[in-house]
C-alpha positions in Angstrom: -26.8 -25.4 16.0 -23.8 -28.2 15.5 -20.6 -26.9 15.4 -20.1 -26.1 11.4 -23.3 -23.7 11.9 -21.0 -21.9 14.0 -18.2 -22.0 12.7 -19.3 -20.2 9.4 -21.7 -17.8 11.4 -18.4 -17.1 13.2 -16.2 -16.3 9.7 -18.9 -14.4 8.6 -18.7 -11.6 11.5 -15.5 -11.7 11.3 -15.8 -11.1 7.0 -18.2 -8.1 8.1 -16.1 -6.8 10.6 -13.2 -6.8 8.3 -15.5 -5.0 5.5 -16.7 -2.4 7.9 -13.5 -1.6 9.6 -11.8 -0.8 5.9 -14.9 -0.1 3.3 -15.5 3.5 4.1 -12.3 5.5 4.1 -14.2 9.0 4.1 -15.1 9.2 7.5 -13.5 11.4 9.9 -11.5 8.7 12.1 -9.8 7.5 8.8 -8.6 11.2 8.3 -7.4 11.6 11.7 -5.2 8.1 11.3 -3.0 9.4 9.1 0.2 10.2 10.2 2.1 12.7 8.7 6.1 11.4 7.2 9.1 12.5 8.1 10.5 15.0 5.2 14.2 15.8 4.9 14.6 18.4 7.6 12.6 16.7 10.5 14.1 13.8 12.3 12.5 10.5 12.5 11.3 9.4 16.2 14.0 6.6 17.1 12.8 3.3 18.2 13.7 2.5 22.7 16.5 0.2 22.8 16.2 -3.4 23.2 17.6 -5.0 25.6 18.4 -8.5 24.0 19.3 -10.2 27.2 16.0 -10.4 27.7 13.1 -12.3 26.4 10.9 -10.6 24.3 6.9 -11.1 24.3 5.6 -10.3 20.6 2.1 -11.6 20.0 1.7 -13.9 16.9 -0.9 -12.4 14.9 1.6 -9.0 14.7 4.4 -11.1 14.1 2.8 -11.7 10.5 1.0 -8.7 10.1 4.3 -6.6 10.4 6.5 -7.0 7.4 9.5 -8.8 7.5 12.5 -6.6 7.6 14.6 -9.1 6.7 13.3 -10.1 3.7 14.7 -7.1 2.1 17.6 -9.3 1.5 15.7 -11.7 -0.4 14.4 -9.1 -3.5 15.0 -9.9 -6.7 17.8 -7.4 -8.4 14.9 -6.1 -10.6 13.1 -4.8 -7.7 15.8 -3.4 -5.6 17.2 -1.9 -8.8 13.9 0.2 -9.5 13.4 1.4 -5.8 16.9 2.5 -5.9 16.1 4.3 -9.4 13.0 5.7 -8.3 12.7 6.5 -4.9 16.8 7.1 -4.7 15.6 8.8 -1.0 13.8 5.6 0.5 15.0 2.9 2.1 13.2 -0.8 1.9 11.5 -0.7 5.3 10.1 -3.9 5.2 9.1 -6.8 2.8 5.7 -9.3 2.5 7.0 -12.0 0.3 3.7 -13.9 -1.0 3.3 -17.4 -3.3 0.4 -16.2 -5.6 -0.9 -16.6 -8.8 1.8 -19.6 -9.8 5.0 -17.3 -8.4 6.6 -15.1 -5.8 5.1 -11.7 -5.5 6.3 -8.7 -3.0 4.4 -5.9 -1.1 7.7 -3.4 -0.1 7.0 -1.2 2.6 9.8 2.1 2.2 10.4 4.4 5.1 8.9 7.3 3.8 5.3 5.8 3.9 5.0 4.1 0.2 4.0 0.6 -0.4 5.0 -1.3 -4.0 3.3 -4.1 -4.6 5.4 -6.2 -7.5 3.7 -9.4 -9.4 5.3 -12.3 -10.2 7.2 -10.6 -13.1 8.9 -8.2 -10.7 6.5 -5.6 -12.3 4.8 -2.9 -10.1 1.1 -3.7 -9.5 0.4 -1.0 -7.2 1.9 2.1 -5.9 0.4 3.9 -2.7 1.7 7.0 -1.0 -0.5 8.7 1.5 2.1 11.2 2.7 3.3 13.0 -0.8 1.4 11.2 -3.3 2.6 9.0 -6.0 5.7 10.5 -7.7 4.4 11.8 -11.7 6.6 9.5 -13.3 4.2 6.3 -12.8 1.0 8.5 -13.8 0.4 8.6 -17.4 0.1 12.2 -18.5 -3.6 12.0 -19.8 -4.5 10.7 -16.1 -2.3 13.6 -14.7 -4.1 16.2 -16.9 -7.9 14.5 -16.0 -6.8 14.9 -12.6 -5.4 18.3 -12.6 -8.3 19.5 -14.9 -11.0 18.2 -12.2 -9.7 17.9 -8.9 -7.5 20.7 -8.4 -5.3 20.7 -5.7 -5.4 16.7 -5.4 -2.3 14.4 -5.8 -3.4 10.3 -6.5 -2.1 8.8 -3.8 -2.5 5.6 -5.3 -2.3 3.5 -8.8 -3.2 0.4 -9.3 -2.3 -1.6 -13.1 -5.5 -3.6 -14.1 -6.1 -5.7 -16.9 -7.9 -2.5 -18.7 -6.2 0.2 -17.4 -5.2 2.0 -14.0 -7.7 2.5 -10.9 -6.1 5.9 -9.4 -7.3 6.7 -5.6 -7.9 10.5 -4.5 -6.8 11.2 -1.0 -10.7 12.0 -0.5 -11.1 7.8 -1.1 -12.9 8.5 -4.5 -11.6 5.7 -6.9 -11.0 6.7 -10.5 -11.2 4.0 -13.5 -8.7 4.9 -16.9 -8.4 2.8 -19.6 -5.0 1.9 -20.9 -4.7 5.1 -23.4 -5.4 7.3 -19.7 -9.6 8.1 -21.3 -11.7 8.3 -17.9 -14.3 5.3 -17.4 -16.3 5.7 -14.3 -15.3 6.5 -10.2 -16.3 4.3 -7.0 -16.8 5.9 -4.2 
């Protein structure tokens, strides 16, 4: 084999691992990840001191896999303005900044578990909350009623905007397709 036959062969176990590590969020090992959040009477663990005399070892590929504190500074108005509005008991944990689609888009990462990810238009794309479930004010109320009518008991932990509609995810993984009046289409599994 020369060495382009191994380089693909190489990307494309690492492509499957990445598929089969995060395809299949049913399983039992995904369920036992989650880690409950903090609610207003418990105390968040505090981070050990650093001592900044010293040099600190962080490994590269974290370094960009972490979110970038920092970059809270850097938000647009609009977006800080609408986290402040809407999650009034969150604080911006961290910030991915990313070049796509001809302009700047965000992922924000809060403290209480919730990722926003914001287009290019400082518009929400996607709202994800494992620990509560995504507040009723971003859920249109014929989704809310589908859901309430056929999964009792279940909060969406996560909406996503798409072209048609909203993809809505069940905190059993099943993926729910609306169209843009909230009229069920089909689920993925």
């Amino acid at each position: 084999m020369n060495k382009m036959h191994i380089k693909v062969l190489s990307l494309g176990v690492a492509l499957f691992t990445l598929v089969a590590c995060t395809g299949n969020n049913n399983d039992a090992a995904y369920q036992q990840q989650q880690v409950p959040v903090a609610t207003d009477q418990q105390q968040p663990a505090q981070a050990a001191p650093v001592d900044s005399t010293m040099p600190q070892a962080q490994d590269p590929a974290q370094a960009q896999a972490q979110p970038n504190a920092a970059a809270a500074q850097s938000l647009p108005e609009g977006i800080t303005t609408f986290i402040k509005q809407n999650f009034p008991n969150a604080t911006i944990a961290g910030v991915e900044p990313d070049h796509d689609h001809g302009g700047m888009e965000y992922d924000v990462y809060l403290n209480d578990g919730t990722e926003l990810d914001f287009d290019a238009n400082n518009q929400w794309e996607t709202i994800e909350s494992r620990g509560k479930g995504v507040p009723s004010a971003f859920i249109p109320k014929a989704i809310a009623t589908y859901v309430k009518s056929n999964y009792q008991n279940m909060s969406i932990v996560k909406i996503h905007k798409e072209h048609f509609g909203y993809e809505i995810e069940l905190p059993n993984g099943l993926e729910l397709s609306f169209d843009r009046q909230g009229h069920f289409m089909g689920m993925d599994d």
